[in-house]
C-alpha positions as CSV (number, residue, x, y, z in Angstrom):
1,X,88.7,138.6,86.7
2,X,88.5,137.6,90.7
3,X,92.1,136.3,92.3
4,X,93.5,133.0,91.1
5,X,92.7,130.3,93.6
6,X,95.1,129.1,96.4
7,X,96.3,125.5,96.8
8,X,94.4,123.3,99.3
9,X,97.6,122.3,100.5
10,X,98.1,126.4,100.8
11,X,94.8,127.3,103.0
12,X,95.9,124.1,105.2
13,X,99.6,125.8,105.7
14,X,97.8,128.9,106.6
15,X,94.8,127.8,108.5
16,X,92.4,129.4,106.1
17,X,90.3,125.6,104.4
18,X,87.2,126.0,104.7
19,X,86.3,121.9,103.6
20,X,82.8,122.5,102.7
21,X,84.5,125.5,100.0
22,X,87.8,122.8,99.1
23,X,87.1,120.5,95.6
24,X,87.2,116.7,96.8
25,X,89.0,115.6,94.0
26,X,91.4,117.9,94.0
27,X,94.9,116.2,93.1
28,X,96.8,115.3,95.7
29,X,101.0,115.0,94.6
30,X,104.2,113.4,97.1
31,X,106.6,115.8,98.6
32,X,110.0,116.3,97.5
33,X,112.7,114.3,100.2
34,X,115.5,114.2,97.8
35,X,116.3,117.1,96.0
36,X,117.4,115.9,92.1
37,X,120.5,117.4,90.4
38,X,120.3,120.6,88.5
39,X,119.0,119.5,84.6
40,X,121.6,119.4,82.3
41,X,120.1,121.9,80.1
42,X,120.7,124.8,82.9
43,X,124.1,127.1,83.0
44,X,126.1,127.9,85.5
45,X,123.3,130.9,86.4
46,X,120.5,128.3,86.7
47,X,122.3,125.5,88.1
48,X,123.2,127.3,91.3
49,X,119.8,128.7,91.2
50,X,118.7,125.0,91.2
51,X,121.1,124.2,94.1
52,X,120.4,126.8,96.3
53,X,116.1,127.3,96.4
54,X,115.9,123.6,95.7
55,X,116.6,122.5,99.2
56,X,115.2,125.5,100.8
57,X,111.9,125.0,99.1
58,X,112.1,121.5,100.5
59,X,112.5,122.4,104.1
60,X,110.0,124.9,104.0
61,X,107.7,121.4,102.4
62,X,106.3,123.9,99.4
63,X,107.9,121.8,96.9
64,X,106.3,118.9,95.8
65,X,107.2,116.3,92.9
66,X,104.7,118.0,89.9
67,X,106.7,121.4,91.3
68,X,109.8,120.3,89.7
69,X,108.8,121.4,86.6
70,X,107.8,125.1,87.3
71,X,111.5,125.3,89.2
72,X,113.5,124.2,86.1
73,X,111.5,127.0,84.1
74,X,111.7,129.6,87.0
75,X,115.9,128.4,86.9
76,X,115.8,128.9,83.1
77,X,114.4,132.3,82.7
78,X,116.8,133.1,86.0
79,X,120.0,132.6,83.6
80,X,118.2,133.7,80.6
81,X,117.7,137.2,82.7
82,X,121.5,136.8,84.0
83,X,122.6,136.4,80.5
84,X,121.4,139.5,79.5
85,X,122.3,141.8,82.5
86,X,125.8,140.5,82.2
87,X,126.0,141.5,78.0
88,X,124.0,144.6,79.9
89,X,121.0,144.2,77.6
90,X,117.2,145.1,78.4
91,X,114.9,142.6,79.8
92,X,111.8,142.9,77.8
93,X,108.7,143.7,79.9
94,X,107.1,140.0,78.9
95,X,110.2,138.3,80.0
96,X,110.4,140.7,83.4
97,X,106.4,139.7,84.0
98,X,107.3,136.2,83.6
99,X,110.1,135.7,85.6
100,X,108.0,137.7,88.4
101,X,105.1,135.6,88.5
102,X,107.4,132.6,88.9
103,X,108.7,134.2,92.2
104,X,105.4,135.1,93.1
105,X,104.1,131.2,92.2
106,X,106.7,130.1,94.7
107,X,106.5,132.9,97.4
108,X,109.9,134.5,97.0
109,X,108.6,137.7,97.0
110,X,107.6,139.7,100.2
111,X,104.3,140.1,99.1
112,X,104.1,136.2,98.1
113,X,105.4,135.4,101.5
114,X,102.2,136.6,103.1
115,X,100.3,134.5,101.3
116,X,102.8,131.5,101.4
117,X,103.5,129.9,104.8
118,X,106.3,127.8,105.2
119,X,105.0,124.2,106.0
120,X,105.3,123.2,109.9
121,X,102.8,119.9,109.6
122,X,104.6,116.5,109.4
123,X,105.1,115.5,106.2
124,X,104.7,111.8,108.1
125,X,101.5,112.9,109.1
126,X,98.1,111.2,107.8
127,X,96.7,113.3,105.6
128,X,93.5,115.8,107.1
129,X,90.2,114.6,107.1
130,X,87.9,116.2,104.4
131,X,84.5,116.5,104.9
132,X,82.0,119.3,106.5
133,X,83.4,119.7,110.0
134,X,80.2,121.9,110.7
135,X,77.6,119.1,109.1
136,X,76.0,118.0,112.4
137,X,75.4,121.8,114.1
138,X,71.8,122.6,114.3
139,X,70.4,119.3,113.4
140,X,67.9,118.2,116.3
141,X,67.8,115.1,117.3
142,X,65.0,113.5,119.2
């Protein structure tokens, strides 16, 4: 099994699109401008979990509206891991692997980082162009 496919959105960040290699119907989804309250569902744990990365992921423009989701179940498995540690019970592996693929999924790990770029484009910005930017070279024309 090859790597799991980056984000459009991800290879724009890092200036790694290649448009002739991008889907053209890829889903496109608005950024996040207002951060929502913390779900009611979360604990004290996942609420301030909610709080703080919510705003940061915003900044960094990672977080869009379909990416709300993910972050309430990356919060809840955050205070279902703080829950145990505090009654000091054992994480089960399954439960460690999850809650470190949802880090990964949002770059919060070192590693994750690399391949995640905080967003510096203009999120007023028309959107880029798609299309073969290379589609003309080599063609003669008489």
């Amino acid at each position: 099994m090859g790597r799991k496919a980056k984000p459009t959105s991800l290879k724009l960040i890092q200036g790694t699109t290649r448009p002739d290699r991008d889907p053209s119907d890829a889903p496109e989804f608005a950024p996040v401008r207002e951060f929502p309250e913390s779900p009611m569902h979360l604990n004290p744990d996942g609420a301030n979990m909610w709080r703080d990365l919510g705003p940061k992921l915003v900044a960094a423009g990672i977080l869009q509206e379909v990416d709300l989701y993910p972050l309430e179940q990356l919060c809840y498995a955050w205070q279902r891991f703080r829950k145990k540690a505090k009654a000091d019970m054992d994480v089960t592996a399954s439960e460690d692997n999850a809650l470190k693929a949802l880090w990964s999924e949002f770059g919060m790990t070192p590693a994750a980082r690399r391949r995640v770029a905080a967003n510096l484009v203009d999120p007023d910005a028309p959107p880029v162009q798609k299309g073969n930017a290379f589609a003309g070279i080599g063609k003669r024309t008489s």
